[in-house]
N, C-alpha and C positions, 0 to 999 in steps of 0.2 A: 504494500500500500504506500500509497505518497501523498506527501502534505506540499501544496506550494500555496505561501504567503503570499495572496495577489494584493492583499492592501494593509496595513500594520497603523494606520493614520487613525485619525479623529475626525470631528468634526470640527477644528481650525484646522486648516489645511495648511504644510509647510513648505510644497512647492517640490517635493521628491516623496513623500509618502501619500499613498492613494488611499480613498478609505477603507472602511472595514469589507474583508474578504481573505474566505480560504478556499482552496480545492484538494478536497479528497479524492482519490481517483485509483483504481487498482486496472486489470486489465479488459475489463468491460464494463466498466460504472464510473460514473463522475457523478460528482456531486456538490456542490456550491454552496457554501455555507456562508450566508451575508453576501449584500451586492450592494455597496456605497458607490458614492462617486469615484471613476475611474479604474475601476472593479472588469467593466468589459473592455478599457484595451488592455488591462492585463491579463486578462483572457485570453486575448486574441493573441500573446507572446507566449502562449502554451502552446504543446500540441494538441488539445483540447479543442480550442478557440470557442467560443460563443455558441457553435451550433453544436458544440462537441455535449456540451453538459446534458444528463440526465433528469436532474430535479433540482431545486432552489430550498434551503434551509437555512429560514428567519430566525437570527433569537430573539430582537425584537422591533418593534417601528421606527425608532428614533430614524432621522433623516440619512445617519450619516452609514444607517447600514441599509438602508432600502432605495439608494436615492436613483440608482441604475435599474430598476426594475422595470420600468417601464420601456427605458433604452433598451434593455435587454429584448423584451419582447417584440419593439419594432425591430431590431437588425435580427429574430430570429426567421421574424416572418421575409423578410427582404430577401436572407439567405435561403427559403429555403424549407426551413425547420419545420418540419408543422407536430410538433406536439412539446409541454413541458408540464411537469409536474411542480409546485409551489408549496409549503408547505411552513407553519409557523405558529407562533403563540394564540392563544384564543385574539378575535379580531382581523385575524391572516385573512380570513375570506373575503372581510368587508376593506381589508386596503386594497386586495385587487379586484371587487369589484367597482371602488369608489376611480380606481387609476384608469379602468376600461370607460367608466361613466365622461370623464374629462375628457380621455384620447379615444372619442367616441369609432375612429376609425379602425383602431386596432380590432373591436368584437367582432368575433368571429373568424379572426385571422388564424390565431392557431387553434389546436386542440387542448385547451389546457385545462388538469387536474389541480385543482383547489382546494386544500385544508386544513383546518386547523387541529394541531395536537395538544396534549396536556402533562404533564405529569404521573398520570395513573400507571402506565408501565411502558414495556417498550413497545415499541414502531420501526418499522424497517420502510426504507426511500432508496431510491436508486442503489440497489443493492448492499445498504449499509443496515446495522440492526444497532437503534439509535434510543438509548433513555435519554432524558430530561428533569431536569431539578432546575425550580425555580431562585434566582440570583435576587440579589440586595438593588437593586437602582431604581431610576427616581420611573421608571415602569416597568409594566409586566416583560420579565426577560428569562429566557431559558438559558441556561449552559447546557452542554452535551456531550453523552459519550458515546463516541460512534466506534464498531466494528466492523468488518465485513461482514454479511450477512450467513449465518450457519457456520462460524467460528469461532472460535473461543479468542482470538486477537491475533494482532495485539491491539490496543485500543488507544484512540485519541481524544481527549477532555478540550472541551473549548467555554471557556467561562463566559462569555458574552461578556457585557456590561456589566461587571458588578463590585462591590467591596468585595473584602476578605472575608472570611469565614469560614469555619470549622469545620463547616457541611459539604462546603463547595472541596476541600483537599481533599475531606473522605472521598466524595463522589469521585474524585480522579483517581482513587486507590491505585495502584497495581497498573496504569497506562502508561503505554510506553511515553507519550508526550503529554504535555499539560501545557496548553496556551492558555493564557492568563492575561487578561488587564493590568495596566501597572500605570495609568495614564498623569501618574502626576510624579514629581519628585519631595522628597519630605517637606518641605518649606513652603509646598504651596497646600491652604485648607481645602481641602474637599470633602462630598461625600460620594456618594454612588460609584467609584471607583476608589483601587486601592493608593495609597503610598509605596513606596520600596519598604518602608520597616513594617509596613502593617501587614504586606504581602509575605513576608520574611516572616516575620512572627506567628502567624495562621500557619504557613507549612511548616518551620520549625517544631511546632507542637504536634503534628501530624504520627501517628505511628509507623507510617507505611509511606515511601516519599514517590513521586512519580517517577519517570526514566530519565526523564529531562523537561523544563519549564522555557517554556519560550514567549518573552514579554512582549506585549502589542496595544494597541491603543493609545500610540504614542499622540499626546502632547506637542505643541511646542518649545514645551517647556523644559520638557526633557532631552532637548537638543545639545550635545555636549559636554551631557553630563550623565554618558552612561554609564563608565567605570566607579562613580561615585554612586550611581542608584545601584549597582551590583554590587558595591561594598558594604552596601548598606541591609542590604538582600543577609550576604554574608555572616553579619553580625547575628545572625537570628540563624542563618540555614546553609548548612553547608552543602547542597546536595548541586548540578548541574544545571543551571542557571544561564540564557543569553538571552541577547536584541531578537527580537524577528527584524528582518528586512522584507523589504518589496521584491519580489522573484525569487526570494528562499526557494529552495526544493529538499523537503529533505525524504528517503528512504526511512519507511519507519515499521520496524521489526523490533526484534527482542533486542539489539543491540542499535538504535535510531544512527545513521551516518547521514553525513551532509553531501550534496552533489553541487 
């Protein structure tokens, strides 16, 4: 299975990091987890590209992870595509019917499967078998843990939007990766996302640590000052710690290597 980082950003935008987006992808599924702005030409620098994707998976509506969706929809039908599956927190149905209502020309373009999930247990999409646990921010947001579908892993954790919390580390038990929000550096107050020491402190108390934690939802803030937010990481947790970048790809098994 592969993880590539197609957007590691926020919603202030720094002029090299695009928003929130991952692609999960093994050798017959893909899968798109968040689609912010700038999310499909980073697609399009996949072998993947835009028409390649299987299904879309929201963790929640903020602008900065839905803001391509509609983009998305028009270059699928232009290309070509004719079906996609969409799939997200309670409300998922009503953002794409409210995005077809405005871009009245899109309905009926593709064949699209619409809906929304919950928390009650797992769900399988584009051939991944996917729980959900609801996160700390300022709305309804899910993190997730995806496998390959009918395999025991290895698995990848994606916090969405949220603080730290005790539940969110359990929930990543035993996965090979753990992507995580870290969107601020300690000096700035926040809530709904974490600090480096609060992130640090949450998996440090953890019993059971992930394979490797890969930071995203970068800030501008955080520009320059990664070695210090990963010292800071440190003091609380010693376990495998980095930046995500934009085009990451990494191979991720029992032992995750970077490409």
């Amino acid at each position: 299975m592969r993880l590539t980082f197609l957007g590691t950003g926020s919603a202030m935008p720094t002029g090299h990091r695009f928003q929130s987006g991952l692609l999960l992808a093994d050798e017959a599924h893909k899968l798109l987890v968040d689609c912010g702005s700038g999310v499909l030409h980073a697609l399009e620098r996949t072998e993947a590209g835009y028409e390649g994707i299987d299904a879309v998976l929201l963790t929640h509506h903020h602008l900065d992870h839905v803001s391509d969706l509609d983009v998305l929809l028009k270059a699928r039908w232009l290309a070509g595509a004719t079906d996609l599956t969409i799939a997200g927190p309670p409300g998922t149905v009503d953002l794409v019917e409210g995005l077809l209502d405005l871009h009245a020309y899109l309905q009926g373009r593709l064949d699209l499967t619409v809906r929304d999930v919950d928390t009650d247990g797992p769900f399988s999409i584009a051939g991944f078998d996917v729980t959900a646990l609801e996160t700390r921010h300022s709305m309804q947001c899910f993190a997730y843990r995806c496998t390959p579908s009918g395999t025991d892993g290895p698995a990848i954790a994606f916090s969405g939007d949220s603080e730290a919390f005790d539940g969110l580390v359990d929930f990543a038990e035993g996965a090979a990766v753990l992507v995580h929000d870290c969107s601020f550096p300690d000096d700035v107050d926040v809530s709904n996302h974490p600090t480096p020491s609060q992130l640090g402190t949450v998996l440090g108390r953890g019993e059971s640590e992930p394979g490797r934690v890969y930071l995203t939802h970068l800030y501008p803030h955080t520009e320059g000052r990664h070695e210090q937010m990963l010292d800071s990481i440190a003091d609380h947790y010693d376990g495998d710690v980095r930046f995500a970048e934009d085009g990451l790809s990494v191979t991720v098994q029992a032992t995750t290597t970077d490409d």
